[in-house]
Biopython code that builds the backbone (N, CA, C, O; Angstrom):
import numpy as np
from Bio.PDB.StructureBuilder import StructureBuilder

atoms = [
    (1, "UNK", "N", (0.824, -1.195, 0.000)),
    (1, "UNK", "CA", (0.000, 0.000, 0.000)),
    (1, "UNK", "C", (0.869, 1.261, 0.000)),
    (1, "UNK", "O", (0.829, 2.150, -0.851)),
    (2, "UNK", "N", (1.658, 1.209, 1.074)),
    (2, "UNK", "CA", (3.160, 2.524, 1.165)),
    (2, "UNK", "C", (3.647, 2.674, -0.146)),
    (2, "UNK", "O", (3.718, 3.801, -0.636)),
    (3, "UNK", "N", (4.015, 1.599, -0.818)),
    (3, "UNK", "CA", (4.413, 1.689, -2.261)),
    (3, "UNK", "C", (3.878, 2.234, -3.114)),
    (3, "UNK", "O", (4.271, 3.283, -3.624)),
    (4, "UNK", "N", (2.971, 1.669, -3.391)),
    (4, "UNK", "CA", (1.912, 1.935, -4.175)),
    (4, "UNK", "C", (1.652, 3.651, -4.320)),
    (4, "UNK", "O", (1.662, 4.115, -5.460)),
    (5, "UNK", "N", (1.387, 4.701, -2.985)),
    (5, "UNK", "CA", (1.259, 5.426, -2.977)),
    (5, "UNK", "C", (1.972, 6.292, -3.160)),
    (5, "UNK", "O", (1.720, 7.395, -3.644)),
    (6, "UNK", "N", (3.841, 5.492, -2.442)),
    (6, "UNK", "CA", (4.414, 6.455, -2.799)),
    (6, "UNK", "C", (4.736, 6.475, -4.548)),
    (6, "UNK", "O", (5.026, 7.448, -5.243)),
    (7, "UNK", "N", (4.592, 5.245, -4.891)),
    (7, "UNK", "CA", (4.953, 5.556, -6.715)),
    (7, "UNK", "C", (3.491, 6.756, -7.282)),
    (7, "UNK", "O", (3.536, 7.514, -8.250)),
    (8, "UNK", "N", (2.559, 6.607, -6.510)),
    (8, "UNK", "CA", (1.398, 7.489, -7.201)),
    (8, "UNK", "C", (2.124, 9.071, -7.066)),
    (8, "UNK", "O", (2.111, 9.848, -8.021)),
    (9, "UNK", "N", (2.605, 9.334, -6.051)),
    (9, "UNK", "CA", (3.436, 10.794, -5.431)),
    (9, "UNK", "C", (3.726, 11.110, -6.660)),
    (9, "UNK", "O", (2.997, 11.733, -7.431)),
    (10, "UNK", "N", (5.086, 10.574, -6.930)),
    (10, "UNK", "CA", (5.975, 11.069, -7.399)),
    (10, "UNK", "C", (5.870, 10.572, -9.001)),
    (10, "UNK", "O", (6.955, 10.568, -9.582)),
    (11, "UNK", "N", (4.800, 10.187, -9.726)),
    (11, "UNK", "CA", (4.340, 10.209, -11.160)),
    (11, "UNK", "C", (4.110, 10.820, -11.457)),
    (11, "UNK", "O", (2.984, 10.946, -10.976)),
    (12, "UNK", "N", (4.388, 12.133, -12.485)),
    (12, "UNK", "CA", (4.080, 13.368, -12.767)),
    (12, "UNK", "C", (2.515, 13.017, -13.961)),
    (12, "UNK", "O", (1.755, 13.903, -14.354)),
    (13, "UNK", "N", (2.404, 11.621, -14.289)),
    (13, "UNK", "CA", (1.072, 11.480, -15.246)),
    (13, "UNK", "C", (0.062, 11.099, -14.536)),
    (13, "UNK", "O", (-1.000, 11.279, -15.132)),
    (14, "UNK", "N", (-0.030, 10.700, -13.629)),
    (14, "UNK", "CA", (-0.820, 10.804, -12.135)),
    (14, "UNK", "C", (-1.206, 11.145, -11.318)),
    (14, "UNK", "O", (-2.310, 10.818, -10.883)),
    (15, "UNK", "N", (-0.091, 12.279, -10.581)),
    (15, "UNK", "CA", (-0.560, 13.216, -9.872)),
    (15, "UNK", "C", (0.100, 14.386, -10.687)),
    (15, "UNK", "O", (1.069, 14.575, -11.422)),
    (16, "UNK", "N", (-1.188, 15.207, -10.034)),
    (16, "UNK", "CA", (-1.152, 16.986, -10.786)),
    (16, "UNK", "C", (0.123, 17.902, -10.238)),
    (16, "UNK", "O", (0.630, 18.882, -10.783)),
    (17, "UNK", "N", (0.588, 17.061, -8.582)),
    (17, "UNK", "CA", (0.856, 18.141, -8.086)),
    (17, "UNK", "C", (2.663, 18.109, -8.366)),
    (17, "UNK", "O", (3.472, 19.016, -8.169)),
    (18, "UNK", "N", (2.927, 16.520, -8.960)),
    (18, "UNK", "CA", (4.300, 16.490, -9.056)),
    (18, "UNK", "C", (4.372, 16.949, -10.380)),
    (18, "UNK", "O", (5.401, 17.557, -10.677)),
    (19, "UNK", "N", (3.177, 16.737, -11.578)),
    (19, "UNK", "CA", (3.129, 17.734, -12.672)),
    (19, "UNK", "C", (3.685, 18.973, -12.659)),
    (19, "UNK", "O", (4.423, 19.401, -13.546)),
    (20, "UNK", "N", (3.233, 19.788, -11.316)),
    (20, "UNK", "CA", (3.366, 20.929, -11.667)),
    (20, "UNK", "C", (4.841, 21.277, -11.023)),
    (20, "UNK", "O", (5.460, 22.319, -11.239)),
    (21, "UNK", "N", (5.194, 20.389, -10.341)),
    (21, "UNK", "CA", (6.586, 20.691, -10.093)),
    (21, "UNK", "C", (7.254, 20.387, -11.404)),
    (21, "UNK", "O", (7.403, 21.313, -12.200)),
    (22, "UNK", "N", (7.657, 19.215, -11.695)),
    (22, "UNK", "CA", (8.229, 18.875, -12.886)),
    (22, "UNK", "C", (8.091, 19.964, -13.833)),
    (22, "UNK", "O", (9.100, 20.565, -14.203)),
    (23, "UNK", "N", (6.797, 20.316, -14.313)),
    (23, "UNK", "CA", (6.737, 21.965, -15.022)),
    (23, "UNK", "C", (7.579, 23.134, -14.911)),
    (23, "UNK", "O", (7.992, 23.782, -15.873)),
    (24, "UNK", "N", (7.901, 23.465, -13.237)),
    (24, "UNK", "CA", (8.709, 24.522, -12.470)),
    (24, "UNK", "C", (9.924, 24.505, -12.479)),
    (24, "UNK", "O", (10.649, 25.481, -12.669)),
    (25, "UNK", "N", (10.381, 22.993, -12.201)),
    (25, "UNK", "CA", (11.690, 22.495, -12.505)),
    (25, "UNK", "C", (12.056, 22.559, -14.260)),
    (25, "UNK", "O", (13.125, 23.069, -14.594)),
    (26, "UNK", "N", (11.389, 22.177, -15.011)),
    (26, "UNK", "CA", (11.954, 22.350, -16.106)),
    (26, "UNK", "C", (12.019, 23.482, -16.948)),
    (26, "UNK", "O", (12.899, 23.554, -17.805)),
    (27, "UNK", "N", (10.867, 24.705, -16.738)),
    (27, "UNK", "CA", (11.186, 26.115, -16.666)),
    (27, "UNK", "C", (12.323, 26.502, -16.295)),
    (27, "UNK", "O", (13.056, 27.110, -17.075)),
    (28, "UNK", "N", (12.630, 26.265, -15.222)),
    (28, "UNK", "CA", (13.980, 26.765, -14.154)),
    (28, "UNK", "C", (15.307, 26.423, -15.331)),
    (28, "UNK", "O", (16.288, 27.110, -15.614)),
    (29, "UNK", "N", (14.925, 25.267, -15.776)),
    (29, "UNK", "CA", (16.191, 24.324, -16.407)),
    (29, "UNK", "C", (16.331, 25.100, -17.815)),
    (29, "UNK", "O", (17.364, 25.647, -18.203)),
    (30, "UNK", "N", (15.350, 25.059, -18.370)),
    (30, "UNK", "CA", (15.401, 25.556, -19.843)),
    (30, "UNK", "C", (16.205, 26.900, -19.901)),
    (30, "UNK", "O", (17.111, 26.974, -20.731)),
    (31, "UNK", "N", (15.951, 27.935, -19.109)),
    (31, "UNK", "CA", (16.261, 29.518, -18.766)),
    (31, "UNK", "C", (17.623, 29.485, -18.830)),
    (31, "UNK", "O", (18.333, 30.367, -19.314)),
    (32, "UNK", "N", (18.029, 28.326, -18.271)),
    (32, "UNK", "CA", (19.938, 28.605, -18.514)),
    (32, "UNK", "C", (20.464, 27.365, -19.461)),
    (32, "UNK", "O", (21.638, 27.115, -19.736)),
    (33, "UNK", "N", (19.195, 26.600, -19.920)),
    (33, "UNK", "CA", (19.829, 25.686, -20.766)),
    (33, "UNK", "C", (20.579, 24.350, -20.254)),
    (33, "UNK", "O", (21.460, 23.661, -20.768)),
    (34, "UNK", "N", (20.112, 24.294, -19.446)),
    (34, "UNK", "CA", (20.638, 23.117, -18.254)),
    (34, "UNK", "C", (19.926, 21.721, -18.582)),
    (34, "UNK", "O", (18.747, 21.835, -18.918)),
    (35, "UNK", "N", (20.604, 20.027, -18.527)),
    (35, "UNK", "CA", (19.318, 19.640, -18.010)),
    (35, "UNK", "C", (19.413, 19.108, -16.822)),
    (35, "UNK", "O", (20.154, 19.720, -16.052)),
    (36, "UNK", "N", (18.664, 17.725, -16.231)),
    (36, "UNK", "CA", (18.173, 17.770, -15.009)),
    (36, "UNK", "C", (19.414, 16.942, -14.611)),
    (36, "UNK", "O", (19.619, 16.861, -13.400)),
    (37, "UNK", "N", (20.306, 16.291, -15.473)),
    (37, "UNK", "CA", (21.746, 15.408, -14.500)),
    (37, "UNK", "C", (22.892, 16.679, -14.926)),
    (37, "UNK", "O", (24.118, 16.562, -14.925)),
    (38, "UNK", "N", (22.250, 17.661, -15.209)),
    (38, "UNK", "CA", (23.503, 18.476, -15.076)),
    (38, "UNK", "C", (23.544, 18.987, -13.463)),
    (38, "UNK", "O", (24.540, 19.509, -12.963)),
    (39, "UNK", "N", (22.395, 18.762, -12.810)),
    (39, "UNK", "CA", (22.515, 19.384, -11.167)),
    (39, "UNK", "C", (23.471, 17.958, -10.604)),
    (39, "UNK", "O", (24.156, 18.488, -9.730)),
    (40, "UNK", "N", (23.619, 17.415, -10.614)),
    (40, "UNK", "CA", (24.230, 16.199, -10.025)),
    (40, "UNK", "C", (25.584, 16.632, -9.683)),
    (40, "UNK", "O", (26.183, 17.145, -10.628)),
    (41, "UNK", "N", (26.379, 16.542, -8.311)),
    (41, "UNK", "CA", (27.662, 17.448, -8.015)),
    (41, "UNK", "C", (28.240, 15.738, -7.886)),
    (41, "UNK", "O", (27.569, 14.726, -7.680)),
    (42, "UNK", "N", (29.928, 15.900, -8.122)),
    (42, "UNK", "CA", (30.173, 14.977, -8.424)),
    (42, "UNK", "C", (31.401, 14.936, -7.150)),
    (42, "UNK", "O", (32.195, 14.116, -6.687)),
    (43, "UNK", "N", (31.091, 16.043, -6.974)),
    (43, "UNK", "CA", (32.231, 16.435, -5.049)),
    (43, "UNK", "C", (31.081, 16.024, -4.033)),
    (43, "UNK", "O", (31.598, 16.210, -2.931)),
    (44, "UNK", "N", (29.822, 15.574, -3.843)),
    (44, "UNK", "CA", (29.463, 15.370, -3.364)),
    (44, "UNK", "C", (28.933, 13.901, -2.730)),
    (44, "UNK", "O", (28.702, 13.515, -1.585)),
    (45, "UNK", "N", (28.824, 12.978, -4.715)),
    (45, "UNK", "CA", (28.796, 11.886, -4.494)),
    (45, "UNK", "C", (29.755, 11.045, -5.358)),
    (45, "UNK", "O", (29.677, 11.194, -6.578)),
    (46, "UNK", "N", (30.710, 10.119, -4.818)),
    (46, "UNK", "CA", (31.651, 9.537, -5.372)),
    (46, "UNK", "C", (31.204, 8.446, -6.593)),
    (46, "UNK", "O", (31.971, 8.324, -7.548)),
    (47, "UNK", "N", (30.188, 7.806, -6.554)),
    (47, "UNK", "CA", (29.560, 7.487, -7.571)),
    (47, "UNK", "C", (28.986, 8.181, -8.982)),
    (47, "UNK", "O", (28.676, 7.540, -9.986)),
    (48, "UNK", "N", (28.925, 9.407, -8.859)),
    (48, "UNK", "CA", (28.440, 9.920, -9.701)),
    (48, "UNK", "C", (29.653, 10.807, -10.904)),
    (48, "UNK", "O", (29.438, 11.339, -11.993)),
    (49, "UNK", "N", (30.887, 10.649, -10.122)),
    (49, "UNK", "CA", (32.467, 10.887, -10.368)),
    (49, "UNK", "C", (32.562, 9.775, -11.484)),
    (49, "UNK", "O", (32.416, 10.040, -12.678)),
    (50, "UNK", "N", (32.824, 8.482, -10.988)),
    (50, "UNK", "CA", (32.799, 7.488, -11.642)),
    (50, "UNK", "C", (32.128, 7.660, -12.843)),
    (50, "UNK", "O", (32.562, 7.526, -13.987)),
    (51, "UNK", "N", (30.742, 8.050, -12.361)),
    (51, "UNK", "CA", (29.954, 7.444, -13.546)),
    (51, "UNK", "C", (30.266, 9.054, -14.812)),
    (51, "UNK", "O", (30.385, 8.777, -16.006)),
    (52, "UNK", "N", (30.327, 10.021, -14.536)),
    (52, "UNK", "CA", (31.108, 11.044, -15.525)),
    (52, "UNK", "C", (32.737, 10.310, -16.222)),
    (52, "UNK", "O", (33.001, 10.106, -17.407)),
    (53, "UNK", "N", (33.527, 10.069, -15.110)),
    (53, "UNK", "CA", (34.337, 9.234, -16.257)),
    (53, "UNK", "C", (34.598, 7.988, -16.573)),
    (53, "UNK", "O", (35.626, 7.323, -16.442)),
    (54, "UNK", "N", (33.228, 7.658, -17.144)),
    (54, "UNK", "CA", (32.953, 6.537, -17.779)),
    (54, "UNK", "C", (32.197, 7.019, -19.054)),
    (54, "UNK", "O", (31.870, 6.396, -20.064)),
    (55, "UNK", "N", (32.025, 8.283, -18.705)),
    (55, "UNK", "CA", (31.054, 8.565, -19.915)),
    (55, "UNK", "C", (31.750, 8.750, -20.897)),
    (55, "UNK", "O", (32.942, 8.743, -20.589)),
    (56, "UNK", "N", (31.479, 8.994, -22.461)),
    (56, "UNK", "CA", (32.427, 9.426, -23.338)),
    (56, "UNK", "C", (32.962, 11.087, -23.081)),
    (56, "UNK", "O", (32.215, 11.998, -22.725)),
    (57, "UNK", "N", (34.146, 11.189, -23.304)),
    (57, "UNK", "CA", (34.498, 12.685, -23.256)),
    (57, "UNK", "C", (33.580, 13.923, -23.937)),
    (57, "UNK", "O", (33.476, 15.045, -23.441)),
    (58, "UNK", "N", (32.929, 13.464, -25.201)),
    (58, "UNK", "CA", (32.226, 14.792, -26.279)),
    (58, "UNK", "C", (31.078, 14.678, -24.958)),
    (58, "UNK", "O", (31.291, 15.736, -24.365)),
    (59, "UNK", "N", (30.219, 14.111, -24.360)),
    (59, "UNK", "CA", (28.817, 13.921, -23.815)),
    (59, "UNK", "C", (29.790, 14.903, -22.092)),
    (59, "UNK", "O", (29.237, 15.858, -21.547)),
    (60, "UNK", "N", (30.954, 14.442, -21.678)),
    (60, "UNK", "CA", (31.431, 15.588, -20.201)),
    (60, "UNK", "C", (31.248, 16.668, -20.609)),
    (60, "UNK", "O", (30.473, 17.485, -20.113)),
    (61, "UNK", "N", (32.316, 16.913, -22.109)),
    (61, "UNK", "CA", (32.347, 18.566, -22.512)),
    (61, "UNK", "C", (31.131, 19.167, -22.599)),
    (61, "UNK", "O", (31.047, 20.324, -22.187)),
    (62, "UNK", "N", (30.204, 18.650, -23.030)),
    (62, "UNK", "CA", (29.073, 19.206, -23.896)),
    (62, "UNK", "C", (28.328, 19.814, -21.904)),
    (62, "UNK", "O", (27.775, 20.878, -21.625)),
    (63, "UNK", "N", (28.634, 18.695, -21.018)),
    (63, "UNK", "CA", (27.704, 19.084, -20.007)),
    (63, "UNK", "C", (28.836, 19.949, -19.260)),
    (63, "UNK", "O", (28.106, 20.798, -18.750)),
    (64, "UNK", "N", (29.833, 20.211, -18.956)),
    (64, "UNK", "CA", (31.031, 21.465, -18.784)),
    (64, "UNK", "C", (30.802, 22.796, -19.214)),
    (64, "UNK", "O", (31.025, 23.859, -18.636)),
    (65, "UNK", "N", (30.152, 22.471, -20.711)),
    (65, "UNK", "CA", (29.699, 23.676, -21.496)),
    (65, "UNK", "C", (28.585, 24.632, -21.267)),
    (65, "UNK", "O", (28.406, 25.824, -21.521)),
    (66, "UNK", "N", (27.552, 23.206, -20.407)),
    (66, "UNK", "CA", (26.116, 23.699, -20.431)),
    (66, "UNK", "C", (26.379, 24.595, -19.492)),
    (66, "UNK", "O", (26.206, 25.812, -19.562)),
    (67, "UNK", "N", (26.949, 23.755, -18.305)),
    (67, "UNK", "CA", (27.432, 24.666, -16.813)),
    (67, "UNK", "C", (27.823, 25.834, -16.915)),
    (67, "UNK", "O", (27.137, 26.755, -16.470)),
    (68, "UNK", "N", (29.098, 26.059, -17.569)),
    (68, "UNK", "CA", (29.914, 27.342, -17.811)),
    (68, "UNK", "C", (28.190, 28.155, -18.552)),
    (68, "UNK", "O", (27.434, 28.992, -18.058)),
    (69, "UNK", "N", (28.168, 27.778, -19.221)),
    (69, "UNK", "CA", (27.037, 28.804, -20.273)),
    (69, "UNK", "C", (26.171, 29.119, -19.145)),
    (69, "UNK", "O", (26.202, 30.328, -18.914)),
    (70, "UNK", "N", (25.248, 28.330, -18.193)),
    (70, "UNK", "CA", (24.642, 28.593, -17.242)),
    (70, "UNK", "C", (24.524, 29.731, -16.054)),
    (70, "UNK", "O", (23.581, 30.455, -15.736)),
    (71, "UNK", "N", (26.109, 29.573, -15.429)),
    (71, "UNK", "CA", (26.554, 30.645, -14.909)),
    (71, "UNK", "C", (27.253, 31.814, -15.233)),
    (71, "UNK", "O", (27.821, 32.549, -14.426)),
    (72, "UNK", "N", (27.164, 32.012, -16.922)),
    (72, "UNK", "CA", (27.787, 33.118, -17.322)),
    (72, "UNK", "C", (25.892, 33.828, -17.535)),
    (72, "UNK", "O", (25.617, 35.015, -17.366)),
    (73, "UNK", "N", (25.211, 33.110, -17.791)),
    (73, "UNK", "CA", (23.864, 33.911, -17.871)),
    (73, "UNK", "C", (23.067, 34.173, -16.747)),
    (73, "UNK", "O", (22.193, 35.039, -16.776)),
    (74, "UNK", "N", (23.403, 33.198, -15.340)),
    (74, "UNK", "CA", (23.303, 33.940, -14.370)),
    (74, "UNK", "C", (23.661, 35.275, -13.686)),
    (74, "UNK", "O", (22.914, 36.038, -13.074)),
    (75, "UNK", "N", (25.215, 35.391, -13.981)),
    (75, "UNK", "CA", (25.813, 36.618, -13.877)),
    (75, "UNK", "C", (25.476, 37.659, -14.540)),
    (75, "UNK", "O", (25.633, 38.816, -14.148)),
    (76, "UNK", "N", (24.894, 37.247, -15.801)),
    (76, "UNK", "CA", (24.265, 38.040, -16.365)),
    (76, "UNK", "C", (22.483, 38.487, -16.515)),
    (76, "UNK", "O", (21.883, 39.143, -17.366)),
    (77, "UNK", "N", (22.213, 38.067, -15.765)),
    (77, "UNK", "CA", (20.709, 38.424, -15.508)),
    (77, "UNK", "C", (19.943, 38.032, -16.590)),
    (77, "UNK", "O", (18.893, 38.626, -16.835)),
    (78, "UNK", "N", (20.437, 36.849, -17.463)),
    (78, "UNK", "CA", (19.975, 36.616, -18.794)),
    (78, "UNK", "C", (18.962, 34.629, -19.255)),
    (78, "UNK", "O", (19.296, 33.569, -18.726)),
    (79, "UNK", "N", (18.291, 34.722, -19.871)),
    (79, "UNK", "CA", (17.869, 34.036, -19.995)),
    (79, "UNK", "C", (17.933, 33.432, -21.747)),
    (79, "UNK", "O", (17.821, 34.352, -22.558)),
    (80, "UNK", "N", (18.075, 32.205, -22.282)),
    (80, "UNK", "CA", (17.748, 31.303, -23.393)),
    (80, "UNK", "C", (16.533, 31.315, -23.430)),
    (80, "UNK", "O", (15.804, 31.434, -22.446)),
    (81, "UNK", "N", (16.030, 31.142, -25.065)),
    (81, "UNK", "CA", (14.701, 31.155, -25.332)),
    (81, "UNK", "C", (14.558, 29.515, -24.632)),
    (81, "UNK", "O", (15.366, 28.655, -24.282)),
    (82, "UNK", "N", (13.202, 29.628, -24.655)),
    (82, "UNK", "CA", (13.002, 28.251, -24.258)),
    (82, "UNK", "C", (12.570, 26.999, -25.184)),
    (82, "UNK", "O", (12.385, 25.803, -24.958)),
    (83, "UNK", "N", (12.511, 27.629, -26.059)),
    (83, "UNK", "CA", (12.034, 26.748, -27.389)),
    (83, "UNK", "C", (12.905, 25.089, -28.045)),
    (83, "UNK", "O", (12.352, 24.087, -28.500)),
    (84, "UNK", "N", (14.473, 25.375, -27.838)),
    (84, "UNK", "CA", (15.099, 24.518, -27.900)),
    (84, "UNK", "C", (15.786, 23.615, -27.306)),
    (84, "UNK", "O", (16.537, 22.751, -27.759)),
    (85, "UNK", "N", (15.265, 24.049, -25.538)),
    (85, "UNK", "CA", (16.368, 23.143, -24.714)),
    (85, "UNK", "C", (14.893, 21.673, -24.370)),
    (85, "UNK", "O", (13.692, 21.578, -24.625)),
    (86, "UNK", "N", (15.665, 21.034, -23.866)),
    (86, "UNK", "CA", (15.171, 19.587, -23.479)),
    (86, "UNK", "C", (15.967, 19.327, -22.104)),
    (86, "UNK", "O", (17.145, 18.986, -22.211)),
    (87, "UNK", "N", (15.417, 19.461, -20.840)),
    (87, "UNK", "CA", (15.149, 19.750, -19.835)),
    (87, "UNK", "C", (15.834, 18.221, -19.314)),
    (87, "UNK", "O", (16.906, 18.184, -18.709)),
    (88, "UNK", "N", (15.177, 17.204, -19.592)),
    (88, "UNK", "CA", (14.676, 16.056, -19.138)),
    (88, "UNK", "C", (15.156, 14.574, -20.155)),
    (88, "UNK", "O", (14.963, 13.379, -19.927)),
    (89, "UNK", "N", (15.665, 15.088, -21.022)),
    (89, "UNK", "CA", (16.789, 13.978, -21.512)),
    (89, "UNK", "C", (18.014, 13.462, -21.133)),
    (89, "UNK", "O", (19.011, 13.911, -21.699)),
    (90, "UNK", "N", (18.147, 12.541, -20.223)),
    (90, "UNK", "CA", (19.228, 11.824, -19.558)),
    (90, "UNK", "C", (20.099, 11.214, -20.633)),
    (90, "UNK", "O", (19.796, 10.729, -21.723)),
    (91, "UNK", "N", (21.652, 11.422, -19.830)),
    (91, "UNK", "CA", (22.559, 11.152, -20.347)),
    (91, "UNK", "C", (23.048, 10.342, -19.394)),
    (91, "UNK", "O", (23.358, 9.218, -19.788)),
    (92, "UNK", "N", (23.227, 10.607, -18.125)),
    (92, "UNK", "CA", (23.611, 10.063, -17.303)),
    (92, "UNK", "C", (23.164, 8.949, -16.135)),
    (92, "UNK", "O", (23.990, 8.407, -15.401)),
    (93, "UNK", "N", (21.997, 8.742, -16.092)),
    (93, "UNK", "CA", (20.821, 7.876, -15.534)),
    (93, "UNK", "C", (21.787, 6.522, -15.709)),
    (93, "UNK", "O", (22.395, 5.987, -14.782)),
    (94, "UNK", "N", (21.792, 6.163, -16.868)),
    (94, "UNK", "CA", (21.954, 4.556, -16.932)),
    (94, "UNK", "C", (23.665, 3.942, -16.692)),
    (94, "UNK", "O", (24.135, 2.804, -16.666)),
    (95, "UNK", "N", (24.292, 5.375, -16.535)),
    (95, "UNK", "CA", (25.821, 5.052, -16.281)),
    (95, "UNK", "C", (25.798, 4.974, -14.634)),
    (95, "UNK", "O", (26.502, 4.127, -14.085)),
    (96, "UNK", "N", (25.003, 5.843, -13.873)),
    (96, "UNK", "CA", (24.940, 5.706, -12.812)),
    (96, "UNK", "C", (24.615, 4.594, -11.930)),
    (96, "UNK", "O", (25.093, 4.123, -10.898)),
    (97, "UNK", "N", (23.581, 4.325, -12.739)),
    (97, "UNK", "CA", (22.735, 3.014, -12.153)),
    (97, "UNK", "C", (23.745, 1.557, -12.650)),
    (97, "UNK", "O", (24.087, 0.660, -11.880)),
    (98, "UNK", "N", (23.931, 1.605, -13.480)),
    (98, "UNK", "CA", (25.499, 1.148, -13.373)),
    (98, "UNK", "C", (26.700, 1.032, -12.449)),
    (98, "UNK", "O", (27.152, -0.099, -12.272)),
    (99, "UNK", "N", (27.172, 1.886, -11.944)),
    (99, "UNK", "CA", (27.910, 2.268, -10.970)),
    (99, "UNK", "C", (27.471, 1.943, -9.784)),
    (99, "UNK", "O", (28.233, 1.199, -9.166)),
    (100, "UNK", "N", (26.437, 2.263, -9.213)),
    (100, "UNK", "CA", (25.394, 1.989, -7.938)),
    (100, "UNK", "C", (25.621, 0.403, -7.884)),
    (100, "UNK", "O", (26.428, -0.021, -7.056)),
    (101, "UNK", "N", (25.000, -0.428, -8.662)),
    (101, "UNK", "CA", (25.044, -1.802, -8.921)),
    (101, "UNK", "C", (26.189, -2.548, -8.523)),
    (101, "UNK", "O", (26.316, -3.442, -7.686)),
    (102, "UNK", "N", (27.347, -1.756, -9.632)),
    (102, "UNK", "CA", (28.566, -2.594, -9.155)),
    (102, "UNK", "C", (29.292, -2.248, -7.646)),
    (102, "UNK", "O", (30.101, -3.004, -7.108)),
    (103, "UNK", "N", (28.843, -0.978, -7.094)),
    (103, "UNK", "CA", (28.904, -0.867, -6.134)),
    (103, "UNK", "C", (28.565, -1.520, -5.193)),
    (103, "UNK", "O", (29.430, -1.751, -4.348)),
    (104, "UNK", "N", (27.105, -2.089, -4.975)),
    (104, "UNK", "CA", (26.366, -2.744, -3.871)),
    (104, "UNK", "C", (26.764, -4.311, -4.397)),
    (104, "UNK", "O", (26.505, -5.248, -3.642)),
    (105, "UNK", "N", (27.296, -4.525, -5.500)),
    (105, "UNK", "CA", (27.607, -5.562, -5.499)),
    (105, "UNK", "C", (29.268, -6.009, -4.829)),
    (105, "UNK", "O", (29.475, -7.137, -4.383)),
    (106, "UNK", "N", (30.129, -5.140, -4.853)),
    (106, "UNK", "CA", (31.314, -5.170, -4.377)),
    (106, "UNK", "C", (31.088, -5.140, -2.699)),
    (106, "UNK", "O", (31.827, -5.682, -1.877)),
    (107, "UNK", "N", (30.253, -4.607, -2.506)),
    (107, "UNK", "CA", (29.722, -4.373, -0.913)),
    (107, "UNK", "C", (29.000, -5.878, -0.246)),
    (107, "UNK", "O", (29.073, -6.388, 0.872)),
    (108, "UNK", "N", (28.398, -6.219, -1.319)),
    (108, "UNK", "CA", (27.898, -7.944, -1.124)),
    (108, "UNK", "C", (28.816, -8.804, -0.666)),
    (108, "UNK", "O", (28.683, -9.425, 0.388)),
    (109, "UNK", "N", (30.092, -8.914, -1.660)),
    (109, "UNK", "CA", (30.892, -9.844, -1.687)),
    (109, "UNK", "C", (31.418, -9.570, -0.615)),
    (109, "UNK", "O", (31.865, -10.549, -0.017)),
    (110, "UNK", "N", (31.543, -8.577, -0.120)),
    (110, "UNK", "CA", (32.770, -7.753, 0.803)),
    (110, "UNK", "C", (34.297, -6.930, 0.279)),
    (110, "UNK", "O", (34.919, -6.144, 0.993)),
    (111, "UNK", "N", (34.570, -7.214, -0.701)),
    (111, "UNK", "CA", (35.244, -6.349, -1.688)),
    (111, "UNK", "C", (35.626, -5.335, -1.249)),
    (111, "UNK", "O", (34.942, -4.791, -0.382)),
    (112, "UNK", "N", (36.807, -4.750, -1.679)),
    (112, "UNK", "CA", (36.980, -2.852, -0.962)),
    (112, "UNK", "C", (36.675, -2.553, -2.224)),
    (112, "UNK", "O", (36.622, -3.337, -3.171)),
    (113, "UNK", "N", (36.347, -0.656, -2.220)),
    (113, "UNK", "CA", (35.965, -0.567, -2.967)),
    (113, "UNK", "C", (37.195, -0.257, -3.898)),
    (113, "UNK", "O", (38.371, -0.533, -3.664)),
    (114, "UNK", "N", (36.525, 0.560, -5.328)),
    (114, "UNK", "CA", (37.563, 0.854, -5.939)),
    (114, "UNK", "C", (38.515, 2.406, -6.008)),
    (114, "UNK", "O", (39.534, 2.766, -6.597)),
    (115, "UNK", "N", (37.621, 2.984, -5.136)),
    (115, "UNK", "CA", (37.994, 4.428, -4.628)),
    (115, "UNK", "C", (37.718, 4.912, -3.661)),
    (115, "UNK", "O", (36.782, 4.640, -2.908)),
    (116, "UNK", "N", (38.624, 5.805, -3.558)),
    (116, "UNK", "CA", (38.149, 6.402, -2.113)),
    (116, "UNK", "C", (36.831, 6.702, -1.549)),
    (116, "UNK", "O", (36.064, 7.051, -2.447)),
    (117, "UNK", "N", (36.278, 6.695, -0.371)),
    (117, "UNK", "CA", (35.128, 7.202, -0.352)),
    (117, "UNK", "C", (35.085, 8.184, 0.988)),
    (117, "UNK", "O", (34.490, 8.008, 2.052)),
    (118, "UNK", "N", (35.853, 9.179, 0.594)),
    (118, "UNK", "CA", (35.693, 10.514, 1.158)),
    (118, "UNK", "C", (35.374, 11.482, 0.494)),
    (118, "UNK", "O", (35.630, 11.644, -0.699)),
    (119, "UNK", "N", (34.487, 12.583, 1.564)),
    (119, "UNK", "CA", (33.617, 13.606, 0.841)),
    (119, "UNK", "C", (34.718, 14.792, 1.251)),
    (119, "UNK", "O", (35.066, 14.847, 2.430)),
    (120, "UNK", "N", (35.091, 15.432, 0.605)),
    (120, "UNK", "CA", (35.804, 16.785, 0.627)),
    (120, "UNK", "C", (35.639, 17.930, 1.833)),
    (120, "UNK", "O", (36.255, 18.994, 1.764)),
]
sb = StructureBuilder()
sb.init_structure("model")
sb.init_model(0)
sb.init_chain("A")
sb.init_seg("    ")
for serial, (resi, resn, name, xyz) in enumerate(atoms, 1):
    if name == "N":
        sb.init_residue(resn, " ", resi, " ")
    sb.init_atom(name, np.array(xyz, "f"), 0.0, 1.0, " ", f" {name:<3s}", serial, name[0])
structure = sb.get_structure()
């Protein structure tokens, strides 16, 4: 039942109200041209380090680029039309979940890991 409800929460084709977040959030995103695994800090979680260099190099730059572009239009009080960005196309989702995996699986066996796991 807990389940159940919580998957109803957080379905944006189900409920209205995570609709309208998802809406707010991707407004927010479009304005600097961002998308949604570009918020992902990679000083924060050591998995998510990994899973950037694993990715191909053109797909880091391109999200390096978005960033830099982001906070040069913050500084600048400026906004991208919104017409061409895509908010919500993952690049990084399935490298992660990747990473996570072999993680909890190295943690199964008992394994150390393969990097450090200190936060800065």
């Amino acid at each position: 039942m807990l389940s159940s409800l919580s998957a109803w929460l957080v379905n944006p084709r189900r409920n209205p109200l995570a609709r309208l977040h998802m809406n707010a959030v991707a407004s927010r995103l479009r304005k600097y041209g961002l998308r949604y695994d570009d918020l992902y800090d990679p000083y924060h979680d050591l998995d998510i380090k990994e899973a950037l260099a694993r990715l191909p190099r053109e797909v880091v730059d391109a999200r390096n680029q978005r960033l830099k572009r982001a906070m040069d239009l913050s500084m600048k009080h400026q906004y991208l039309p919104a017409d061409a960005q895509t908010p919500f196309r993952g690049y990084l989702s399935d490298m992660l979940a990747l990473v996570k995996k072999e993680s909890a699986e190295r943690e199964a066996l008992g394994a150390l890991p393969l990097y450090q796991r200190t936060i800065p």
